[in-house]
C-alpha positions as CSV (number, residue, x, y, z in Angstrom):
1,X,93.6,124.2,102.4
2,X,94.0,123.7,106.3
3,X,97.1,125.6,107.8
4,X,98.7,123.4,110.2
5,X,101.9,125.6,112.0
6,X,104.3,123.3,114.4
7,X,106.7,126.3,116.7
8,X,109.7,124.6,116.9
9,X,113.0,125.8,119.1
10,X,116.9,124.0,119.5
11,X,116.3,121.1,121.6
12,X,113.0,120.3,120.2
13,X,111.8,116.5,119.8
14,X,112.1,115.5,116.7
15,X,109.4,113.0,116.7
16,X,107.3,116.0,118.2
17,X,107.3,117.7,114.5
18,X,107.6,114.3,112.5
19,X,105.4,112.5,113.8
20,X,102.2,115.2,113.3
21,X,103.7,116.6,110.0
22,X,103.4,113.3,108.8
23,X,99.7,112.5,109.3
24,X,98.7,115.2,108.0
25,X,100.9,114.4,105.0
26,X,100.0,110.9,104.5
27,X,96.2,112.3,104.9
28,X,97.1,114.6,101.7
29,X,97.4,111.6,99.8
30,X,94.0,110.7,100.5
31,X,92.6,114.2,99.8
32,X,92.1,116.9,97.2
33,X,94.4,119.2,96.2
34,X,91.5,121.9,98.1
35,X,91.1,120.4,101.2
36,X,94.9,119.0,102.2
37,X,96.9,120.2,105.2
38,X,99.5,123.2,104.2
39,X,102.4,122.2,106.7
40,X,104.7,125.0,108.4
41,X,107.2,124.5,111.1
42,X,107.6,128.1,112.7
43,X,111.6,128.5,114.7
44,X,112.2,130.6,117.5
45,X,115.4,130.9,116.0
46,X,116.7,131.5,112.4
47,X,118.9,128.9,110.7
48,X,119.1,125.3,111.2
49,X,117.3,124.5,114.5
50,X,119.0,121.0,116.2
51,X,117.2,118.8,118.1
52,X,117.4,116.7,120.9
53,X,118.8,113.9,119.3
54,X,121.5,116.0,117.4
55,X,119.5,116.1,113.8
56,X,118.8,119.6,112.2
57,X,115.5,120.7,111.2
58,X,115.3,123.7,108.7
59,X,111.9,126.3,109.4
60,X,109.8,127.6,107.1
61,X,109.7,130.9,108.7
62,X,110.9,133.0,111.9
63,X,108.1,133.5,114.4
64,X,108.5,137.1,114.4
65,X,107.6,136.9,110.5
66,X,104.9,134.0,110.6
67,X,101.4,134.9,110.2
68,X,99.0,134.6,113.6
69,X,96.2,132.6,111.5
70,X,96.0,128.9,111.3
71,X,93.8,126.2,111.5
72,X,95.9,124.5,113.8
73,X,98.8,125.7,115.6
74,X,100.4,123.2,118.0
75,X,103.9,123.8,119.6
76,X,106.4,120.9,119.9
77,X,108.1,119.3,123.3
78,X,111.9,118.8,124.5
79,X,114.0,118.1,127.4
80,X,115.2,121.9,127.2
81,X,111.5,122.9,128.2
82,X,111.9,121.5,131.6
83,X,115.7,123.3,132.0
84,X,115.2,126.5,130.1
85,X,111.6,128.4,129.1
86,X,111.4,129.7,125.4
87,X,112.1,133.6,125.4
88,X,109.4,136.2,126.3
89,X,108.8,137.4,122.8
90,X,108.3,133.9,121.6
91,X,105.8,133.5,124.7
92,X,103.5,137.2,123.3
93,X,103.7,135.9,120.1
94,X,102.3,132.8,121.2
95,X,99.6,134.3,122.9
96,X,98.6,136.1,119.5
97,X,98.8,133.2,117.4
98,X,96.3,131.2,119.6
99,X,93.8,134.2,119.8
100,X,93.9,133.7,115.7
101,X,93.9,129.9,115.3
102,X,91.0,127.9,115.1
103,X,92.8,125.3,117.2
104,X,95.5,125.2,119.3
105,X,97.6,123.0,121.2
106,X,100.8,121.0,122.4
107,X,102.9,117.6,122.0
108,X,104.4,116.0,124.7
109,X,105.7,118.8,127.5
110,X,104.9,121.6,124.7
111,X,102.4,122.2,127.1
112,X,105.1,124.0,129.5
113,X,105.7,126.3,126.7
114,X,101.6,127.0,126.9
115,X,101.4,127.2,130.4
116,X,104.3,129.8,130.3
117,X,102.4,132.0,127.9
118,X,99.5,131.9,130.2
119,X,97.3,129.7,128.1
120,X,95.9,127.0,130.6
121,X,94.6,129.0,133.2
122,X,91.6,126.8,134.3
123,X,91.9,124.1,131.2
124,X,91.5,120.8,131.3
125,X,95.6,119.5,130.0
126,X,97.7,116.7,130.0
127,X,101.6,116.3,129.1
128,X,104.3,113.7,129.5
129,X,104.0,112.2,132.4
130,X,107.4,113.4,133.5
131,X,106.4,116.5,133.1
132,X,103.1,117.0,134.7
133,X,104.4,117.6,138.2
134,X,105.8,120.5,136.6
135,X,103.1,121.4,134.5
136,X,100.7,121.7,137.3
137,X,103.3,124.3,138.9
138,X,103.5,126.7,136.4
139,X,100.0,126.7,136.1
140,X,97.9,125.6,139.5
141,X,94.4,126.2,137.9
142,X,94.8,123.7,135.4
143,X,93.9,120.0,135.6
144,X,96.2,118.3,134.5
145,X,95.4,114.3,133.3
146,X,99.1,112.8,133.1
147,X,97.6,109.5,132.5
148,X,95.7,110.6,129.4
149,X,97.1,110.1,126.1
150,X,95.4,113.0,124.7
151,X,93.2,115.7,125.8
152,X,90.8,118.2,124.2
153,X,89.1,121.0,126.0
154,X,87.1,123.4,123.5
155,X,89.6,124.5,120.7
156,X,93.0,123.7,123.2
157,X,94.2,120.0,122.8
158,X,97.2,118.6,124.0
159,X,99.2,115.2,124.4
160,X,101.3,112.7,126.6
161,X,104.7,111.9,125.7
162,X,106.6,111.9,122.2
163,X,104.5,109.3,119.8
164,X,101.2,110.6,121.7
165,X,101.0,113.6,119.3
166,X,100.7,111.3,116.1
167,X,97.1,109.7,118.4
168,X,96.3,113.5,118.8
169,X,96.9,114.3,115.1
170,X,95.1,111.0,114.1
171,X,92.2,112.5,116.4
172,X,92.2,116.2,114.5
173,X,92.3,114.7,111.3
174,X,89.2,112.3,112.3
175,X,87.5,115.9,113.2
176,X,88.4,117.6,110.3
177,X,87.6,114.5,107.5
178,X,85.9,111.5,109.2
179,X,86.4,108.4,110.8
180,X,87.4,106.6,108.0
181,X,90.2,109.0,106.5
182,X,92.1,108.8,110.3
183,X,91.6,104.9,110.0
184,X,93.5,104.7,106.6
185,X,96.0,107.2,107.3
186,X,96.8,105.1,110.7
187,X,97.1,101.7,108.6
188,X,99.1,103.5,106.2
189,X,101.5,104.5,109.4
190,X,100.9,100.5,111.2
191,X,99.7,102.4,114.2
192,X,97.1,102.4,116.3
193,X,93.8,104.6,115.8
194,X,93.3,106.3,119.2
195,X,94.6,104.3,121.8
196,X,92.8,103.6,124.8
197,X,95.4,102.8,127.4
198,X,97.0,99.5,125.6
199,X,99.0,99.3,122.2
200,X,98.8,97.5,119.5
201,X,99.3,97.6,115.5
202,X,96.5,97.4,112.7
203,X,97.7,94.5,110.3
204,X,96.5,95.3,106.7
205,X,93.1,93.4,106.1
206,X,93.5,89.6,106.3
207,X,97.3,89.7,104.4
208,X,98.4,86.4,103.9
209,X,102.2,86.6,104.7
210,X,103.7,83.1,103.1
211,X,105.0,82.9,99.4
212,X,102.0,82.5,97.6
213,X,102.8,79.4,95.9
214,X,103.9,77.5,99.1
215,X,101.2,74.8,100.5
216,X,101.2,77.5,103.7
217,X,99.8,80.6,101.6
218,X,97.1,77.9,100.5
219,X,96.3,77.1,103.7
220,X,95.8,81.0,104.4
221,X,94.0,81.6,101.7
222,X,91.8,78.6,103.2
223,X,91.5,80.4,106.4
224,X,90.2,83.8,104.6
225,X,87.7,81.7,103.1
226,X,86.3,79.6,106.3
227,X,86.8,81.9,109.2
228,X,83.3,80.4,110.6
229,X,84.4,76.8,110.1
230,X,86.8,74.9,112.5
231,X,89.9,75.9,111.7
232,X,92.0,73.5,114.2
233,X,95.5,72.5,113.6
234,X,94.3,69.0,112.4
235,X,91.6,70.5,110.0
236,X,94.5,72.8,108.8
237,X,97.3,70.6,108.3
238,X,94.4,68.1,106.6
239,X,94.5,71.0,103.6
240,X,98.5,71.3,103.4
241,X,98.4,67.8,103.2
242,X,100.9,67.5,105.9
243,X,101.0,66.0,110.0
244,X,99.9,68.4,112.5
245,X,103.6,68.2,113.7
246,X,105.4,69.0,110.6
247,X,102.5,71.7,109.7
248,X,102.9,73.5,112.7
249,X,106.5,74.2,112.3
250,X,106.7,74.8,108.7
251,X,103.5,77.4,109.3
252,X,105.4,79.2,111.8
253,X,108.8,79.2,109.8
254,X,106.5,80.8,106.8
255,X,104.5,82.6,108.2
256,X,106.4,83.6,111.0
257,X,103.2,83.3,113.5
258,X,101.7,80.2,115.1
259,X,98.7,78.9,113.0
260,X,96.3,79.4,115.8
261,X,97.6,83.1,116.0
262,X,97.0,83.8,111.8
263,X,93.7,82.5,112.5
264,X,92.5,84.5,115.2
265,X,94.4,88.0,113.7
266,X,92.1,86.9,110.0
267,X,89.1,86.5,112.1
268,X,89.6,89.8,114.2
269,X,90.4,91.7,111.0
270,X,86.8,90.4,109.2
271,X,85.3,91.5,112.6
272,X,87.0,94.8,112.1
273,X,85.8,95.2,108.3
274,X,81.9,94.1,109.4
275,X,82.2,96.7,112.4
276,X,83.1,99.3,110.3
277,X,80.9,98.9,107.6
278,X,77.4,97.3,109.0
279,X,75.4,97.9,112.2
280,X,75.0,93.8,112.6
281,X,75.2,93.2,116.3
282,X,78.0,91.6,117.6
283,X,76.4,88.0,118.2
284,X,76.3,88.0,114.2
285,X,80.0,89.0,113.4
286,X,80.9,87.2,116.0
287,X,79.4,84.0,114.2
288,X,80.2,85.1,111.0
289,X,83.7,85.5,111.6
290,X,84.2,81.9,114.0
291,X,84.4,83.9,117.2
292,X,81.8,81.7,118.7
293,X,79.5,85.0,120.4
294,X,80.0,88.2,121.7
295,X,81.9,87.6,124.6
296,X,84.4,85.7,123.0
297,X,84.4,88.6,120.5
298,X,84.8,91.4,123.6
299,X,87.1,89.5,124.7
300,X,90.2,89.2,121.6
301,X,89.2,92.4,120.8
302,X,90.0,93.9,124.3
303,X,93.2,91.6,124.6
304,X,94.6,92.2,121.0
305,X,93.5,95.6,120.1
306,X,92.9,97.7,123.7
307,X,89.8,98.6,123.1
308,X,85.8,96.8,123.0
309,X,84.4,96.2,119.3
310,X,82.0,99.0,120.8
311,X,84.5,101.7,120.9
312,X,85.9,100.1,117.9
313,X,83.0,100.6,115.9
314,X,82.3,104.1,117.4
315,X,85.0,105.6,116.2
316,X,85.8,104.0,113.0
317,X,82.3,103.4,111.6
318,X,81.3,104.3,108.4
319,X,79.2,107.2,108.0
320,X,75.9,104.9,107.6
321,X,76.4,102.1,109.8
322,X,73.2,100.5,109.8
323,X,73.3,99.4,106.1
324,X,72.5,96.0,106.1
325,X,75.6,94.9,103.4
326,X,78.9,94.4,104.0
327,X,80.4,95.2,100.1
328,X,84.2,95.9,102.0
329,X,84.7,92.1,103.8
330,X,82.7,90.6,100.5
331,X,85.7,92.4,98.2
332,X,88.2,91.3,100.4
333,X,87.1,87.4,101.1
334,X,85.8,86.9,97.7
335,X,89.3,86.3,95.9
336,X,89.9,83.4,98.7
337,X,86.5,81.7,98.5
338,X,87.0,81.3,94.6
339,X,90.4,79.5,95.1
340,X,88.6,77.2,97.6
């Protein structure tokens, strides 16, 4: 198992610990029982610990009785870090513990707590952007990125602001398990798979969202089933059986997005499955999913996900991209084509 230590102190942010502790727990779902995360949130102080927004967290251990040896050891952001440093013995123990990790790191303005402890001299950082005026104080030989959402410089890596340290966790565990483990667990979460500069959420694979025995869910089910064809209002309101008019509002009632808007998030979503599972050059998923050619293609992606179908496939390709079939968009489309 993977030792993953969080060093938590009052004031932390809560999302700071929750939001890592839970990819790596959602990834344990995924793994087995030999290769899953072992979770431990280390206090500077003993007893419940409160944070900045007033809940309690309890630690597994004091930091004077926590082993020095983990796998990953990242230490948590608050508001108090900019007001009032940790204590000096927290800061030596600190210094140990990253000598004896594999990894180590920050979320959010953690990376004060770092640079205190003399850990950044000459590293490449970045930090909430609030903080990073600050940051590059306390530590003048470091670079610090404050438009980056994440940073890794050998085994250091630290993050932006708050929900940041779920994209660096999402990142680690990508390191650690593969493209493809990070992609599930961040579906599993509705987030978004390292984010490059926008945001956006992953919608499970081409989810119809009507009642399934409405005309509407049909006319999904349609869509999943022609995403080359023309899929225009008329054509669609042709297969409820319904005007365009009277379509278009019951569609959006139902589905609660515009028809035009159902059909380009199915057609995306195939383009998603066919990136991450074949090497077919964009011209061909472009046709294949009705996105008329590549540029069209560059284009939605760039505008609904953040990032190019490129980068998309870079990161979340499986490991043998080049196979020619596509068994994952097949499974998913085939139950729509056979209600056709």
């Amino acid at each position: 198992m993977r030792s993953v230590a969080l060093l938590i102190f009052p004031g932390v942010q809560a999302l700071d610990v929750f939001g890592p502790t839970d990819v790596f727990s959602e990834a344990n779902v995924f793994l087995p029982p030999e290769s899953q995360y072992r979770l431990q949130l280390i206090s500077t102080e003993r007893g419940a610990l409160p944070c900045s927004s007033g809940l309690q967290i309890h630690a597994d251990q004091h930091f004077s009785e926590a082993e020095e040896h983990h796998d990953l050891l990242l230490v948590a952001g608050g508001p108090r870090l900019v007001r009032r440093p940790l204590e000096d013995d927290v800061h030596d123990w600190l210094k140990r513990a990253s000598r004896g990790a594999q990894r180590f790191g920050s979320i959010c303005n953690g990376a004060l707590t770092l640079a205190r402890a003399g850990l950044l001299d000459g590293r490449v950082v970045t930090t909430h952007w609030g903080s990073a005026a600050m940051l590059a104080s306390l530590c003048p030989s470091a670079r610090v990125e404050s438009d980056r959402i994440f940073m890794q410089d050998g085994e250091l890596y630290t993050s932006a602001g708050i929900t940041a340290g779920i994209d660096l966790s999402l990142y680690l565990l990508a390191q650690d398990h593969g493209p493809d483990l990070a992609l599930r667990v961040a579906k599993r979460m509705v987030v978004f798979l390292q984010r490059a500069g926008g945001q956006s959420q992953f919608s499970p694979y081409l989810t119809p969202y009507a009642e399934a025995s409405s005309p509407i869910a049909q006319v999904q089910q349609y869509v999943l089933a022609h995403l080359p064809d023309d899929l225009s209002i008329a054509v669609l309101a042709s297969v409820a059986k319904m005007s365009m008019r009277h379509f278009s509002r019951v569609f959006a009632r139902e589905a609660h997005v515009t028809p035009a808007e159902f059909v380009e998030s199915a057609r995306i979503d195939a383009a998603r499955v066919m990136l991450e599972n074949s090497g077919a050059p964009l011209k061909t998923i472009a046709f294949r999913c009705g996105l008329r050619d590549a540029h069209h293609l560059r284009a939605v992606f760039k505008r609904r996900l953040g990032i190019t179908p490129q980068q998309y496939r870079l990161h979340f390709s499986s490991p043998d991209p080049a196979s020619p079939a596509q068994p994952a968009l097949e499974a998913v489309l085939s139950d729509a084509a056979d209600m056709d």
